[in-house]
C-alpha positions as CSV (number, residue, x, y, z in Angstrom):
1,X,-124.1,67.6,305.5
2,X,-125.8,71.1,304.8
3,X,-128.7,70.9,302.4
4,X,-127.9,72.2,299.1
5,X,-130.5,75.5,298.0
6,X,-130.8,76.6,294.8
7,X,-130.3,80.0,293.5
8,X,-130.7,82.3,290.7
9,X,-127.5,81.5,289.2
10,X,-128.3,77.7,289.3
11,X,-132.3,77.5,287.9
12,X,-133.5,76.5,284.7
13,X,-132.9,79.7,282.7
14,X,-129.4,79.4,283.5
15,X,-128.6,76.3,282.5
16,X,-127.0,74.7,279.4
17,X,-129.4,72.6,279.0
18,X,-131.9,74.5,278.8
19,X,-134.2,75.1,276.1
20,X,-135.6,78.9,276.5
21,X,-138.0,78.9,273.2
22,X,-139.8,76.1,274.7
23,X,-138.9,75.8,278.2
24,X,-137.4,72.4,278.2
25,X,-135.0,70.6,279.6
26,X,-132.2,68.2,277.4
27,X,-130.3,67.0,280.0
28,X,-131.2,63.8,278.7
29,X,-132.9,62.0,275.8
30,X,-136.8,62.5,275.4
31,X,-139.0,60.5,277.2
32,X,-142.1,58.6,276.3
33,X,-145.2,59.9,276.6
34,X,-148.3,57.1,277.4
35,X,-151.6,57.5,276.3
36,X,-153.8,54.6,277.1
37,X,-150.5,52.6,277.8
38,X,-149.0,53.2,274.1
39,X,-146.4,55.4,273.6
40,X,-147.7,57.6,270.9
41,X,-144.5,60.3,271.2
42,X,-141.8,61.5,273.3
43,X,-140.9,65.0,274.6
44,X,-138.1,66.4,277.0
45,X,-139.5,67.5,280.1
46,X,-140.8,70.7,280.8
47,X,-139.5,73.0,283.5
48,X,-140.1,76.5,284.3
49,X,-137.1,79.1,284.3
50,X,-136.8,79.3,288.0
51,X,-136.6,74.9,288.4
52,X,-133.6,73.4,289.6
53,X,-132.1,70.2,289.9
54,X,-128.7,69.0,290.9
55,X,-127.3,68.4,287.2
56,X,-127.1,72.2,286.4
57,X,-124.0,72.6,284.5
58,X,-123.9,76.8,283.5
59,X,-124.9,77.9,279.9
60,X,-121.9,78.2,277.7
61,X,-120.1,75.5,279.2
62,X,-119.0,72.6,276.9
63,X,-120.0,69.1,279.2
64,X,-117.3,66.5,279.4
65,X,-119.2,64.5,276.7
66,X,-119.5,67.6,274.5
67,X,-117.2,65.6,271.3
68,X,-119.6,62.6,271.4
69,X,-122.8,64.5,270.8
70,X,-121.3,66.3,268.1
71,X,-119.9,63.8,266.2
72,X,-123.2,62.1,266.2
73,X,-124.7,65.5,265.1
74,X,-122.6,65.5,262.3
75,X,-123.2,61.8,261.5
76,X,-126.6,62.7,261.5
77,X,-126.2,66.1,259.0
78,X,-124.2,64.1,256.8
79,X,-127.2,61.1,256.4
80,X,-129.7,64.0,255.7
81,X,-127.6,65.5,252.9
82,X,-127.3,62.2,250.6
């Protein structure tokens, strides 16, 4: 099987989950962060524009999962407005 190469169209900057202002990635949830074995936060990971991983999925796309994650959204708008 070939090996798959990345190319402009497929790195970071392109992607949907990609978050320009801050150059991170949401793919997923954030992660912890350990300092002296405690987790004292968690972040998404950072990336540069020009990364690339197999889960690209192009900006502007809705994913397959899109309803769930905006249902919770508004769950969550509604909590913050009582």
């Amino acid at each position: 099987m070939p090996k798959k190469k990345a190319t402009p169209d497929t790195y970071c900057w392109n992607c949907l989950y990609y978050e320009d202002d801050a150059s991170r990635c949401r793919r997923y949830a954030p992660r912890p962060i350990l300092t002296d074995n405690i987790v004292n936060e968690t972040a998404w990971p950072d990336v540069e524009p020009r990364d690339w991983c197999g889960e690209f999925k192009v900006a502007g796309t809705v994913p397959r999962d899109g309803w769930l994650r905006q249902g919770v959204r508004h769950k969550a708008d509604n909590f913050l407005e009582d």
